[in-house]
C-alpha positions as CSV (number, residue, x, y, z in Angstrom):
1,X,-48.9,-8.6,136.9
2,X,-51.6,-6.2,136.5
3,X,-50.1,-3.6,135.4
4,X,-48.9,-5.5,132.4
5,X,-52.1,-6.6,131.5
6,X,-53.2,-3.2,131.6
7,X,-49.5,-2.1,129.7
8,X,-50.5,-4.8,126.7
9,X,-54.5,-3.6,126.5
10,X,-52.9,0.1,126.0
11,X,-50.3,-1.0,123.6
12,X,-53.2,-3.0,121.4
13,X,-55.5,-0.4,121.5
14,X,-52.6,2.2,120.7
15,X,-51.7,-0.3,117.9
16,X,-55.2,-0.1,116.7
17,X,-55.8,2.7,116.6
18,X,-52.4,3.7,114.6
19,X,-53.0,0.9,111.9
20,X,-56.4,2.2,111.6
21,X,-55.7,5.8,111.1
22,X,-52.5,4.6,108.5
23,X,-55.1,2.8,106.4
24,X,-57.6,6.1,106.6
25,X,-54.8,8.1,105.5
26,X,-54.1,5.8,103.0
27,X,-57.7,5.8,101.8
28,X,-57.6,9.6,101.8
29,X,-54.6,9.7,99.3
30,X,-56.7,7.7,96.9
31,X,-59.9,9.7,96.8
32,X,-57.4,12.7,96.6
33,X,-55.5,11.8,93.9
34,X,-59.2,10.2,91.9
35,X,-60.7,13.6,92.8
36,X,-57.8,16.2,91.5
37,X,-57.3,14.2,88.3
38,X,-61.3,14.2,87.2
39,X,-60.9,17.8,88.4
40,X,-57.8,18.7,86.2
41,X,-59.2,16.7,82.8
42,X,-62.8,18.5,83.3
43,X,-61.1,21.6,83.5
44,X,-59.1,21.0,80.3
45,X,-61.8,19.2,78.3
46,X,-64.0,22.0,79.3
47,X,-62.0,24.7,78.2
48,X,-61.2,22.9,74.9
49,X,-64.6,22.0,74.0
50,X,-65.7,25.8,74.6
51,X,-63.1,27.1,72.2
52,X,-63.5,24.3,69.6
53,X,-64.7,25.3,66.1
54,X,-65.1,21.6,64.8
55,X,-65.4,18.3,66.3
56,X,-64.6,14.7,64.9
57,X,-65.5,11.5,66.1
58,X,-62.9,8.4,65.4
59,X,-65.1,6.4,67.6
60,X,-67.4,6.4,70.5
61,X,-64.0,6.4,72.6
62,X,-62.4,9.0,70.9
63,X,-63.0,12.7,70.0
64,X,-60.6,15.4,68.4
65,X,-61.4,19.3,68.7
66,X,-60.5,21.9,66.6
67,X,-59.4,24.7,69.3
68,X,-57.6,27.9,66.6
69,X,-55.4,26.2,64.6
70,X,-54.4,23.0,66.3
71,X,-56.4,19.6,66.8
72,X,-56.8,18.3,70.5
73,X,-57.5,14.3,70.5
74,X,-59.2,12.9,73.7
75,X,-59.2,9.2,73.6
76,X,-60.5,6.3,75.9
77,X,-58.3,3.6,75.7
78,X,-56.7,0.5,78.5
79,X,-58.3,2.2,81.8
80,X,-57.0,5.6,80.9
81,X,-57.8,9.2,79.3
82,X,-55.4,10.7,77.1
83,X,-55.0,14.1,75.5
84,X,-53.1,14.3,72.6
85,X,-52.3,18.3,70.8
86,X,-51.5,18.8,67.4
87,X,-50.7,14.9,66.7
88,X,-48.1,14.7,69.5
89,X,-48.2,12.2,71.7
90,X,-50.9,11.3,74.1
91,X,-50.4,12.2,77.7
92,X,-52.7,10.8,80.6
93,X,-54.6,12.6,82.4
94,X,-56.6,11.0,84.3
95,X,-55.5,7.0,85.0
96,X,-57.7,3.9,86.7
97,X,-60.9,3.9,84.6
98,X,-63.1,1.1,85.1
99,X,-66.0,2.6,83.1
100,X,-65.8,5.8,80.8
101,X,-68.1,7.2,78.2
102,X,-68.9,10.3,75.8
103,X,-71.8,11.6,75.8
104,X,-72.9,13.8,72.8
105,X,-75.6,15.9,72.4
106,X,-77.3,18.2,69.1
107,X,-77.9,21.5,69.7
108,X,-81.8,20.9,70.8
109,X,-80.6,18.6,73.2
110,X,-81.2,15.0,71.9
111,X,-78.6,12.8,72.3
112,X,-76.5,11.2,69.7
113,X,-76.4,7.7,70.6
114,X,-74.9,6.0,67.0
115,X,-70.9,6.1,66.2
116,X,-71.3,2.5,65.0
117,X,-70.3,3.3,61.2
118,X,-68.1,6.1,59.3
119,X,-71.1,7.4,58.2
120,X,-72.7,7.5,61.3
121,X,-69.1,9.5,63.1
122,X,-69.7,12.1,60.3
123,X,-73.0,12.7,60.9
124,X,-72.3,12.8,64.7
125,X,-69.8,15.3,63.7
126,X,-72.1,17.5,61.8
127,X,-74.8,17.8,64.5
128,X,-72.5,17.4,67.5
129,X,-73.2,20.9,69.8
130,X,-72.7,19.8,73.4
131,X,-70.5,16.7,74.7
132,X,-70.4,15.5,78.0
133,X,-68.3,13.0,80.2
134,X,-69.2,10.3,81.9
135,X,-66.4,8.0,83.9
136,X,-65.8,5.9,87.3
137,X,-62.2,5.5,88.9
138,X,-60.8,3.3,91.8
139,X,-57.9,3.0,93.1
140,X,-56.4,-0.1,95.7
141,X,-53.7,0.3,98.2
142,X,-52.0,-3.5,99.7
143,X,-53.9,-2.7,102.9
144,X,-56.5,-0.4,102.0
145,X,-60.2,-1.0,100.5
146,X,-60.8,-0.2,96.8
147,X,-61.8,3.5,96.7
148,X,-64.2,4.4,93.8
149,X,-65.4,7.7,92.2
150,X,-67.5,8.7,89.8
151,X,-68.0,11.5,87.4
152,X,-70.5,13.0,85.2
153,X,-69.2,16.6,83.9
154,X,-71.8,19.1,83.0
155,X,-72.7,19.4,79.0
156,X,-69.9,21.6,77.2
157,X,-71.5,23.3,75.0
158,X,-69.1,24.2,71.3
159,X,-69.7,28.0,71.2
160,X,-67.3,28.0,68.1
161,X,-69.0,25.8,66.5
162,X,-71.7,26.8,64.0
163,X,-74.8,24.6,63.6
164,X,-78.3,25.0,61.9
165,X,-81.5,23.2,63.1
């Protein structure tokens, strides 16, 4: 009799402690897979916008680059980032957005805050010399807790791009 009480207080804490490590593992996979995407899109936005010669804003979501000869559109759009080259179709790169911004910046540093008319996107486009990203993921599992992340890239600066003060 004792020794299956003591047999059933093993097996629960061996239960335990298995559902707890699934659900840490679980957990894991999630920050993983936030963490490598922001890492991946940085990585590409970041060597775009250092090689771009022009920039044009469609919106405050939305951003295409001039990198040689081909346009690279990254847009903002149902929880997700997409990068479009040359017109083709936009790929994800990174998926689960809950909040997501551009940031752009003149070349003194002052922050270009209106895209709220076409006049005001090609006057953001004329003075635009550093953009930056701002953006929060999550991710849920059935039996997991909602893992978040959040990312604010460095400013990438447009060496291409020529700009006077």
């Amino acid at each position: 009799m004792i020794a299956s009480v003591l047999g059933g207080l093993v097996l629960v804490a061996v239960l335990t402690a298995f559902l707890f490590l699934g659900r840490s593992g679980a957990n894991i996979q999630n920050y993983n897979d936030m963490e490598a995407q922001a890492r991946r899109a940085l990585e590409m936005f970041a060597e775009d916008t250092r090689q771009a010669s022009a920039v044009t804003w469609t919106s405050a979501d939305s951003v295409t680059l001039v990198v040689d000869t081909n346009t690279v559109t990254y847009a903002f759009s149902g929880g997700q980032l997409t990068r479009a080259v040359g017109g083709g179709t936009a790929k994800p790169i990174v998926t689960g957005i809950t909040s997501f911004s551009f940031l752009a910046y003149t070349i003194t540093g002052a922050q270009i805050t209106d895209f709220s008319t076409a006049a005001a996107l090609v006057t953001a486009a004329k003075d635009t010399k550093q953009i930056q990203i701002s953006l929060a993921t999550s991710r849920t599992s059935a039996t997991v807790a909602t893992a978040t992340n959040t990312v604010l890239s460095a400013r990438f600066i447009l060496r291409n791009k020529l700009i006077t003060t």
